[in-house]
ROTI-913052 format. One record per residue (C-alpha): residue number from 1; x, y, z. Coordinates in nm, 4 decimals, m for minus. Layout:
BEGIN
    i      east     north        up
  NUM         X         Y         Z
...
***
This chain:
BEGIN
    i      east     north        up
    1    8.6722    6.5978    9.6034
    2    8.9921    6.7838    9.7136
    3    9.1782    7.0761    9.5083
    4    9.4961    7.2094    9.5135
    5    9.5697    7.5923    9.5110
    6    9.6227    7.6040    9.1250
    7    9.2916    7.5233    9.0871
    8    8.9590    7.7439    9.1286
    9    8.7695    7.6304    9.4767
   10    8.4209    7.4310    9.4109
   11    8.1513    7.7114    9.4201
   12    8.1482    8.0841    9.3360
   13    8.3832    8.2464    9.6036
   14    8.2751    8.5271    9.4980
   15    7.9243    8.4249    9.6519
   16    8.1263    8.2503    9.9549
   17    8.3063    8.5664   10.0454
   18    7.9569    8.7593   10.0432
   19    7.8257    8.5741   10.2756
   20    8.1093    8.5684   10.5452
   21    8.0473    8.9185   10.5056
   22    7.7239    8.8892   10.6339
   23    7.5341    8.8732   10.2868
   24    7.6895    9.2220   10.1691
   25    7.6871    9.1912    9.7931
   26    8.1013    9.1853    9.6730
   27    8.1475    9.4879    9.5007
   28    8.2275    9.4249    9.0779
   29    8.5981    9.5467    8.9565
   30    8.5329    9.9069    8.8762
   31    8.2648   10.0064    9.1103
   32    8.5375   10.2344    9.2914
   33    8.4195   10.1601    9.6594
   34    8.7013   10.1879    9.8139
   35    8.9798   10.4638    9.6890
   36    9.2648   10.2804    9.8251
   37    9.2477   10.0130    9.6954
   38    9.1663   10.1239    9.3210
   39    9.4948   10.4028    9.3447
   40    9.6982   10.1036    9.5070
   41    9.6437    9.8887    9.2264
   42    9.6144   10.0460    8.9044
   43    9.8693   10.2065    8.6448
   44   10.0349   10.4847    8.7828
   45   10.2254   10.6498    8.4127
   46   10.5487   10.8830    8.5380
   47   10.4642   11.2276    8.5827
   48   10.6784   11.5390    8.5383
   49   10.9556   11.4851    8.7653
   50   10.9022   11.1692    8.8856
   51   11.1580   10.9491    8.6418
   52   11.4565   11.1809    8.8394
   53   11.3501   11.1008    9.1968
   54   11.3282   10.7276    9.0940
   55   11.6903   10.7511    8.9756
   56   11.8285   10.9284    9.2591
   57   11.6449   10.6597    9.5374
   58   11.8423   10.4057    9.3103
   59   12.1352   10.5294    9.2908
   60   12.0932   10.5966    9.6666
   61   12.0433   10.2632    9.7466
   62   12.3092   10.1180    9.4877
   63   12.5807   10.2933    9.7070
   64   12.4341   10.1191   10.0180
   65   12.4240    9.7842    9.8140
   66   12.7942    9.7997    9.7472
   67   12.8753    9.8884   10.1005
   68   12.6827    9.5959   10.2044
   69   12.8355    9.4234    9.9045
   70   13.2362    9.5065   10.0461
   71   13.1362    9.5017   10.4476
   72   12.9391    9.2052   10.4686
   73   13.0371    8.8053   10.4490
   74   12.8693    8.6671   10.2290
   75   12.5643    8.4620   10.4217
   76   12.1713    8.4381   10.4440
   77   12.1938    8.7923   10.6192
   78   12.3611    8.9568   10.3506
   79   12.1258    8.8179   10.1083
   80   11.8353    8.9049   10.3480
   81   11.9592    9.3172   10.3651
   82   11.9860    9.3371    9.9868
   83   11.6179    9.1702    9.9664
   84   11.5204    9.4396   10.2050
   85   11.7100    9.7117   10.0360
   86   11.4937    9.6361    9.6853
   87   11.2149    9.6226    9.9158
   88   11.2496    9.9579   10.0607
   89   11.3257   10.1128    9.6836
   90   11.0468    9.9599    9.6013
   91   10.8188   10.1115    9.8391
   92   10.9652   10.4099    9.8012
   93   10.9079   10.4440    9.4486
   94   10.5435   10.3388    9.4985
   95   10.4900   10.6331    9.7485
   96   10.5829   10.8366    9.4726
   97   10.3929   10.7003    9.2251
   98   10.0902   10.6543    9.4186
   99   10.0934   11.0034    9.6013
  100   10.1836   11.2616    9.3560
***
């Protein structure tokens, strides 16, 4: 029987992935092994500060958007630097968030 990705695989993956790890028990949500990945992905509430250095990276980039904006044909490019221009905000707000 096939499945499609919207649907859970047949079997515990949680049980596959253990054992292409070489039988190393998966470790549960909350067991903290690995720092990174429990800072990367939990809740990260604004600290003292932070809500004005957010702002000014926008407003940064929102200049940069309009130059784009009045320089630039419109085309898959265009579209493709304002993509990477949320991206990079984006990121740039995480670092904050994540590191301070």
């Amino acid at each position: 029987m096939s499945w499609t990705r919207w649907e859970r695989p047949p079997g515990d993956i949680v049980a596959l992935i253990s054992k292409l790890k070489g039988g190393e028990p998966m470790p549960k949500v909350g067991e903290h092994l690995n720092p990174v990945v429990e800072n990367n992905f939990k809740y990260h509430a604004p600290k003292a500060g932070q809500t004005e250095k957010y702002g000014a990276i926008r407003e940064k980039a929102k200049e940069l958007a309009y130059l784009i904006d009045n320089l630039c044909p419109n085309s898959r490019e265009k579209s493709v630097a304002f993509t990477e221009l949320e991206t990079a905000v984006m990121w740039a707000n995480a670092a904050i968030a994540r590191n301070e």
